[in-house]
N, C-alpha and C positions, 0 to 999 in steps of 0.2 A: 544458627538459623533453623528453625522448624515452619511447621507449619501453623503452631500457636502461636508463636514468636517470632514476628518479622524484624526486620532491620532496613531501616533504612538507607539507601547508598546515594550520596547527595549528590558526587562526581556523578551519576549516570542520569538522575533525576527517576529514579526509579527502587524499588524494594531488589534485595535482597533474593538469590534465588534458590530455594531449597538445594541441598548437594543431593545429587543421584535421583535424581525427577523428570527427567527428560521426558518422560511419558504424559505428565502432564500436558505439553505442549499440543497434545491431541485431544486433549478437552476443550481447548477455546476452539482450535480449529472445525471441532463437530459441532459448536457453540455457536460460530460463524458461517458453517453450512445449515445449519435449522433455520437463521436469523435469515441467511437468503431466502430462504427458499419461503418463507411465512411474509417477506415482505416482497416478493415479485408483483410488484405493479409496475407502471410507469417509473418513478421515482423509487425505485427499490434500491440503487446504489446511495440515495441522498438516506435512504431509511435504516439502511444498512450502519455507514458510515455512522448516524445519531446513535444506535444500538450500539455499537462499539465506542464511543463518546461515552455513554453511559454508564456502558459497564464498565471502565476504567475506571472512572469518579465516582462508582459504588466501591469499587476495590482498595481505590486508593483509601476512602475515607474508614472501611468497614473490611475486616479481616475475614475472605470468604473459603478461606483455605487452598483445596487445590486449586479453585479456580482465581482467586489471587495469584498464585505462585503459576500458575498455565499463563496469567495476561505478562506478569514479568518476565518471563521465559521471552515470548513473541518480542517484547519491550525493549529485552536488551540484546536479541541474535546479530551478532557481527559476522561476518562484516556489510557492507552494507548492499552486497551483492545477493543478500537473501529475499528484498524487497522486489525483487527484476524475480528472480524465479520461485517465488509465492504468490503475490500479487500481480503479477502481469498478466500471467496463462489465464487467469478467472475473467479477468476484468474485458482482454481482449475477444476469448472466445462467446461471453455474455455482447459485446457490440457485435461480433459478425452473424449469432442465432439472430439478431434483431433486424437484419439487414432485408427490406423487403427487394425484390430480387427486379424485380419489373417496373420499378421507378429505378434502380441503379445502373439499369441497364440503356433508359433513358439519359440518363447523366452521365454515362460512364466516364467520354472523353475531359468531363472540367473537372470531376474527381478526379481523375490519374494527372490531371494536371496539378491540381492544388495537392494531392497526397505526394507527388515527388517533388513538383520545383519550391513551393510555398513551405516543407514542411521541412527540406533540408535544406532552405536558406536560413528558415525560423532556428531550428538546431544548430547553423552553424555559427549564428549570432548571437543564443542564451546560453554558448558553451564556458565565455567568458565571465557572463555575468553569473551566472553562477556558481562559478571555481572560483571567483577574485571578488565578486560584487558582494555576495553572498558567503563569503569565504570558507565555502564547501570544502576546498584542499584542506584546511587544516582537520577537517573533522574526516579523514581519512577517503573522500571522492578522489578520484580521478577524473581525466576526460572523456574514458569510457561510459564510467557512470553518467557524467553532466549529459553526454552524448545521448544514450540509452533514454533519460530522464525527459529531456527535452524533444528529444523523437515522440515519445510518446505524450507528452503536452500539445505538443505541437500540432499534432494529429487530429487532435479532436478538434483545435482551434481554426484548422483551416478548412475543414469540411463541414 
């Protein structure tokens, strides 16, 4: 596997990742800090998300070298615990800058209601469906994971 020459790995649904590249993986990442930061409006995580949609389906179709081998990198990190601490930190500390302070503070007592009781009964309910429903265990989840996952779904849905 080069970088002229991919390879396809079906099992993962994903290419092939050059040997000794690790570094790459800091190219998409400064790919996906640009891509924020050019699309900070309102809807910047739906714009975000599309941008990264994108550039996968250019990559996949079309051999862009390191930056192919930088999306397969990110594609295939195991284990799945890298998703909780890559993606979480951005996503959460972008909703709390957002947070106008003087309406929250008008609502504070139905938010602290719906952010504890509504969000950890919602988590304690999609734990199963998504270990057994979904049958996440076999693709290496835990309850942790489900847990972690469903906390943070949950969250946005009750408030």
């Amino acid at each position: 596997v080069t970088y002229s020459h991919r390879v396809d790995d079906p099992a993962n649904y994903n290419y092939c990742v050059v040997p000794d590249s690790g570094a790459d993986a800091i190219l998409f990442a400064a790919f996906a800090l640009m891509m924020t930061i050019i699309f900070s409006t309102g809807l910047s995580a739906l714009y975000v998300l599309m941008a990264g949609a994108g550039c996968e389906a250019v990559s996949w179709m079309f051999n862009l070298g390191r930056f192919s081998n930088a999306i397969a990198l990110w594609l295939g990190m195991k284990p799945s615990d890298i998703f909780f601490y890559i993606f979480l930190p951005p996503l959460l500390l972008d909703s709390a800058v957002r947070i106008d302070f003087y309406v929250f503070r008008k609502i504070m007592s139905l938010c602290l209601t719906f952010a504890f009781g509504l969000v950890a009964l919602s988590t304690f309910l999609s734990i199963p469906i998504m270990l057994y429903g979904l049958n996440l265990e076999a693709e290496g989840w835990n309850w942790v994971h489900a847990a972690l996952f469903c906390a943070m779904v949950a969250s946005t849905d009750a408030v």
